[in-house]
N, C-alpha and C positions, 0 to 999 in steps of 0.2 A: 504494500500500500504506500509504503514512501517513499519508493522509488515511482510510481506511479504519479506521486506528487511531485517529487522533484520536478521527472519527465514534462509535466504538465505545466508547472512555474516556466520551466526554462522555454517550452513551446510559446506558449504568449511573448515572454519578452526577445524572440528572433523572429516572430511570425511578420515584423514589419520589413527586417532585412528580405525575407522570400519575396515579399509583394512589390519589389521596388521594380523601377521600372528597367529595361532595355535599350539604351539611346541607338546601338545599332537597328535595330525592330521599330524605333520610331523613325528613324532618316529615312528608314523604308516608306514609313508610315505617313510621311508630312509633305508628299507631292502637291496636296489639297489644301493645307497650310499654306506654301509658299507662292500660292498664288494671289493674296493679300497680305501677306507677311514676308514674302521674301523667300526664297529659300534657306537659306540658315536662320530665319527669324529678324535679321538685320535691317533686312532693306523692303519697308512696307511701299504697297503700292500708292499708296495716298494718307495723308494724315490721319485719319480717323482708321489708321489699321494701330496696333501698339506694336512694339516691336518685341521680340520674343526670347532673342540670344540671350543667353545670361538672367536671366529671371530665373527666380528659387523655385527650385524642383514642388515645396509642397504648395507655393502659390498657385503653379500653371496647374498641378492634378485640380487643385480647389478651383479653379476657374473652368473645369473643363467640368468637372460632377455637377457646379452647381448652374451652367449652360444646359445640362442632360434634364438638371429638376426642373427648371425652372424657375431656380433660386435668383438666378441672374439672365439677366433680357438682355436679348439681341435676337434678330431674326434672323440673319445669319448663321452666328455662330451657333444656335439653340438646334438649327437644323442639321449643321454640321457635327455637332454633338451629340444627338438623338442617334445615329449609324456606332458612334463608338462604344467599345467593350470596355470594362475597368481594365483591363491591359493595355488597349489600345490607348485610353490615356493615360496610362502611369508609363508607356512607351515616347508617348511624343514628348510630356512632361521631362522625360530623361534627357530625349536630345535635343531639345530645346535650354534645356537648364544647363547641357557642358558645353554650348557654343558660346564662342568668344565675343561677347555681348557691349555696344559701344554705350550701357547703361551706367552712368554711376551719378556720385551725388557731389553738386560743386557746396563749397564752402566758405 
């Protein structure tokens, strides 16, 4: 029985290392992206796209789940994100968050 708990303790706290995402599976994945965002996320097609390089891995999944609910509006993106799987976006979220992002904060 304690080793059943141990097992179980330690399964919760690595269950978020398994879920993480893929960034080669999203490069695949972000043909559909980078046609208002750029292909690496850098270079949007028009102002009103945000750019994507470099943005933190848990912001982009949270923007992308809550496009699926309906948490957050866009007609766009809410349709774009009605097709995706929780992989598919813990995928793009990957390789969008290790591309070399011209985001930062001036001072």
């Amino acid at each position: 029985m304690r080793t059943l708990f141990v097992f179980a303790f330690a399964a919760a706290f690595c269950a978020p290392a398994f879920a993480a995402g893929d960034a080669v599976s999203g490069k695949q994945k972000s043909q559909v992206c980078g046609a208002c965002h750029g292909p690496d996320g850098n270079h949007p097609t028009g102002p009103e796209f945000p750019r994507l390089a470099g943005q933190h891995y848990d912001y982009l999944l949270k923007a992308l789940r809550d496009y699926k609910s309906g948490a957050r509006k866009d007609p766009v993106m809410g349709a774009q994100a009605t097709a995706l799987t929780p992989q598919d976006m813990a995928d793009l979220a990957a390789y969008f968050s290790e591309q070399e992002g011209s985001l930062h904060v001036i001072r």
